[in-house]
C-alpha positions in Angstrom: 92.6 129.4 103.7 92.3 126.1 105.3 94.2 126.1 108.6 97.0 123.0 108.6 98.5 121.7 111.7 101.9 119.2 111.7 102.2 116.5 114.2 105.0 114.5 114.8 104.4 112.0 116.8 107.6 110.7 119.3 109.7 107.5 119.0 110.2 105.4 122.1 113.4 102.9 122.3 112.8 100.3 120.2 109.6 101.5 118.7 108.4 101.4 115.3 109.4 104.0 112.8 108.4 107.4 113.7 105.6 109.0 111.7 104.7 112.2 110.5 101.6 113.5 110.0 99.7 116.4 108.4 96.4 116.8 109.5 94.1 119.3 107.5 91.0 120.9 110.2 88.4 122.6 109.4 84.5 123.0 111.4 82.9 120.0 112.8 79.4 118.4 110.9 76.8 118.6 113.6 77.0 114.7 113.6 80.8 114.2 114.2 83.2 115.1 117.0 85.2 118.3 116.8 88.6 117.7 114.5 90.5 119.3 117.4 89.1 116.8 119.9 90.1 113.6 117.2 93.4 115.4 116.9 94.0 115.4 120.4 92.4 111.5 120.8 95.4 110.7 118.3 98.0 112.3 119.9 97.0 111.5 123.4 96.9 107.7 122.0 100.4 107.9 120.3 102.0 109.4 123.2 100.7 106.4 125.0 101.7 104.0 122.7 105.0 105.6 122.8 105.6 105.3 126.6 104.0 101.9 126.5 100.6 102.2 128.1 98.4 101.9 124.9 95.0 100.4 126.5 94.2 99.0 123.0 90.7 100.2 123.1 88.1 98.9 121.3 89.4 95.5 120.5 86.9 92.7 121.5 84.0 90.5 120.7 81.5 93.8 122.7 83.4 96.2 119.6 82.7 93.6 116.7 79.3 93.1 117.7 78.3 96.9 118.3 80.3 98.2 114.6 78.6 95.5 112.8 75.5 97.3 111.5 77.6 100.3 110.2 80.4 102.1 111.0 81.1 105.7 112.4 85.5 106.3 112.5 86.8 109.1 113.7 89.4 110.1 110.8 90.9 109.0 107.6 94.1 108.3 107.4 96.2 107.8 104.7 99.4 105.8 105.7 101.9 103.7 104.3 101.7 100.3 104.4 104.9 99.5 106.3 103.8 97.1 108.5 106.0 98.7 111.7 103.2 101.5 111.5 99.8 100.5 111.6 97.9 103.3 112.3 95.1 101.9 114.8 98.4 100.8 117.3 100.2 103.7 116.8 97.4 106.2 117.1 95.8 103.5 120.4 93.0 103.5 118.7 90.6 99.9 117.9 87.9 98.6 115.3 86.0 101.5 114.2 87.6 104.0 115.0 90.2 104.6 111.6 89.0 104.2 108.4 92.5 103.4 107.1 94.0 103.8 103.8 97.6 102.1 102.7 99.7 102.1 100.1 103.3 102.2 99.9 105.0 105.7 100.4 101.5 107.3 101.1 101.0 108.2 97.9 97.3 109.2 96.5 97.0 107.8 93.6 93.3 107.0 91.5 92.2 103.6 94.2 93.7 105.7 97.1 91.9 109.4 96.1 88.4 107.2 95.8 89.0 105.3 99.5 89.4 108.6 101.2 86.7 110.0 99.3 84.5 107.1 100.6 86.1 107.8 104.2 85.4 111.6 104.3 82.3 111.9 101.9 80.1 108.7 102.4 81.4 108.0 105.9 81.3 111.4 107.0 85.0 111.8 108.9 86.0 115.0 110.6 89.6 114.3 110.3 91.9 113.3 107.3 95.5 112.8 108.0 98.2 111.9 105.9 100.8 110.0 107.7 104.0 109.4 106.7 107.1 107.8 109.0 111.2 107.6 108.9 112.5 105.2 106.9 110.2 104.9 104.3 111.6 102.2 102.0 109.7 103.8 98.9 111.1 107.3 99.5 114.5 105.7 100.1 114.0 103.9 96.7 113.3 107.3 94.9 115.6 109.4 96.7 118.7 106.4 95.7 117.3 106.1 92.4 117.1 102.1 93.2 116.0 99.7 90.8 111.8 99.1 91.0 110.3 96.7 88.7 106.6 95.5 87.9 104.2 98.3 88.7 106.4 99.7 91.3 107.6 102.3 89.6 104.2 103.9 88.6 103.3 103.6 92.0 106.1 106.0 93.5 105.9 108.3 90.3 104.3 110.9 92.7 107.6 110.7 95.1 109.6 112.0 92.6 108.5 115.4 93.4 108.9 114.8 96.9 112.4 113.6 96.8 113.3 116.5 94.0 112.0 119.6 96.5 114.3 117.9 99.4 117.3 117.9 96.8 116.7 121.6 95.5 116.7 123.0 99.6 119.9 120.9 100.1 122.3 121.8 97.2 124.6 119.4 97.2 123.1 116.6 99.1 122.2 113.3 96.9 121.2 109.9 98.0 120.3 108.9 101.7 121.2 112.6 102.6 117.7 114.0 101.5 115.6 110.9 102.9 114.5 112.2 106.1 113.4 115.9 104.2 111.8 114.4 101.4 110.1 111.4 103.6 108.7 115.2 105.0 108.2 116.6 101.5 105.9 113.5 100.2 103.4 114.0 103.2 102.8 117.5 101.9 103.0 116.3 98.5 100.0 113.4 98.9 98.0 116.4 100.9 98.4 119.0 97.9 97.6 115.7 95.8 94.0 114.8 97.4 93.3 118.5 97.7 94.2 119.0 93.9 92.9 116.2 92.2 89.4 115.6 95.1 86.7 118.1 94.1 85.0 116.1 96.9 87.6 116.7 99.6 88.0 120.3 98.2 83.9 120.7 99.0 84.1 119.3 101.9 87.2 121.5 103.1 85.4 124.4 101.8 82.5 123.6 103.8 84.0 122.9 107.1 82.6 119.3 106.8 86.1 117.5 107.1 
C-alpha cells in the first residue's frame, strides 16, 4: 500500500491558523527531487516560519525572470483558501516552487481534481499534500449546521462526511465540539477523494511517480 505520513505543522504566538497536512509519498521520477527531501524542505520552512526566520526564498525580479519559460514546483498542494494560510509563507517557500490549489475547506471537487491532476501529471510533482488548518470556517459551517446560500452549499457537500466521522467517534458531542476532529477528518476525506475519483493520481501513486 501506499505509505502515508501526517504532519502537523506548529503554531507560534500570534501566528496564523495551524495547519494539517497529509502528505501521500511514494518513489522519486528520475527528474524530480526525492518526496522525502520536499517533505523535509516544507517542514524545515514551516518551522522557520513559525519561529520567525522565514528567509522568503525565491521572491524577486532574478525568480520571475528564471520561472518564466516554464515551471518546475516541488509539490501540489491542496489548501484552503483562508487567506491566514497561504501555503508558499507558511511552507517558506517562493515563486515556483508550489503549484497551489484553493478552495474553501480543501475540498476536491471536479475544477480542484483536474488542477492537481495538471500539478502531479503534466507538471510532474513528487509531492501532493493536502493541507488543512484549525478553524476552518467551512468545517465550522458544516459541523454547526450554519446557514450557506448560493453555491456554498454544493461546495462543502464533501464535508459532510468529514464532520459525520468526527460526530460518530464522539458520541455525544454536537456543534463546535467536533470542529477540531472533523477539520482532521476532511483532510483524509479530500485525500481518499483524489485517490478515489483520479485514475491519474492513482497511476501515478501506483507507479512511484508522485
Amino acid at each position: 500500500g501506499l505509505p502515508t505520513l501526517t504532519a502537523t505543522p506548529k503554531r507560534g504566538a500570534g501566528a496564523t491558523p495551524k495547519p494539517t497536512a497529509s502528505v501521500a509519498v511514494a518513489a522519486p521520477s528520475p527528474q524530480a527531487p526525492a518526496p522525502d527531501d520536499v517533505l523535509r524542505a516544507l517542514t524545515d520552512g514551516n518551522a522557520a516560519f513559525v519561529a520567525g526566520k522565514a528567509v522568503h526564498p525565491h521572491q524577486d525580479g532574478a525568480r520571475l525572470h528564471e520561472t518564466a519559460a516554464g515551471q518546475h514546483p516541488i509539490a501540489t498542494v491542496l489548501s484552503c483558501s483562508d487567506s491566514r494560510v497561504p501555503a508558499e509563507l507558511v511552507f517558506d517557500e517562493g515563486v515556483g516552487d508550489v503549484f497551489s490549489v484553493r478552495v474553501a475547506g480543501n475540498v476536491a471537487d471536479t475544477d480542484e481534481l483536474g488542477t492537481i491532476e495538471y500539478g502531479v501529471d503534466h507538471l510532474g510533482t513528487p509531492l501532493l499534500v493536502v493541507m488543512g488548518h484549525t478553524a476552518c470556517g467551512a468545517v465550522t459551517a458544516v459541523a454547526t449546521d450554519a446557514e450557506v446560500h448560493g453555491h456554498i452549499p454544493e461546495l462543502v457537500d464533501n464535508i459532510k462526511r468529514a464532520v459525520d466521522r468526527a460526530k460518530a467517534a464522539a458520541p455525544g458531542k454536537e456543534g463546535k465540539e467536533v470542529v477540531g476532529a472533523a477539520i482532521v477528518e476532511n483532510v483524509r476525506q479530500s485525500m481518499a477523494d483524489i485517490i478515489t475519483e483520479s485514475a491519474l493520481v492513482r497511476a501515478r501513486l501506483r507507479d512511484g511517480k508522485t
